[in-house]
N, C-alpha and C positions, 0 to 999 in steps of 0.2 A: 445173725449177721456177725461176721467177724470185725473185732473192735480193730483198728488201724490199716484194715483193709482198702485199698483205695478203687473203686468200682465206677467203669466207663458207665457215663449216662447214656450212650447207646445201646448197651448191655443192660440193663437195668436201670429203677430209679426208686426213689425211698415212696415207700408204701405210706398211704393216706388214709387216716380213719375216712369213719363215714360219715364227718361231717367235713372234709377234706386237706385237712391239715395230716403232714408228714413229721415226722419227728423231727427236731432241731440235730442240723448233720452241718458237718465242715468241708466247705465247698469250694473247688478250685477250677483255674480255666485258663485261657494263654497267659494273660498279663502274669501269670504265678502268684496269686493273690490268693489266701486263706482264709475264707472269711466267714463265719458262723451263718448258715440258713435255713431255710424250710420252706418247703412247699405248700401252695393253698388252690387247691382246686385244679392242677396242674400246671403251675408256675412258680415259679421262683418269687418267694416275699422281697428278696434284693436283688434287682434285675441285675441280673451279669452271665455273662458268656459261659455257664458251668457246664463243663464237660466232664468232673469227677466229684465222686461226693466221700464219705467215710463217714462213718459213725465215731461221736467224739470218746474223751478215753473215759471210764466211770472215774467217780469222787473217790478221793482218797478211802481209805475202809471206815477210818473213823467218823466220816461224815456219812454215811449212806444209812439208809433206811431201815437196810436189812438188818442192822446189828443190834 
């Protein structure tokens, strides 16, 4: 997934483990509102009118795991 790519939810939607959560993604819809979400079982955890989603941007370097 490309990190600041913004992807219609008609096109696609954020993938869900198998216990049915999706990853924590930044999600927008008419009112223009940006608002942290995730999906569970195929909905939205914060009901709102999402018609785009993105994956948010990674942690600074010095905070991540990998290092």
């Amino acid at each position: 997934m490309t990190e600041g790519k913004w992807i219609k939810c008609s096109e696609q939607m954020p993938e869900q483990d198998e216990d049915g959560f999706s990853p924590i993604v930044l999600a927008t819809g008419p009112k223009k509102q940006i608002l942290l979400n995730y999906m569970f079982k195929g909905k939205w955890a914060i009901e709102m009118d999402v018609t785009h989603w993105t994956m948010p941007p990674q942690l600074p370097e010095e905070y991540r795991d990998d290092n």
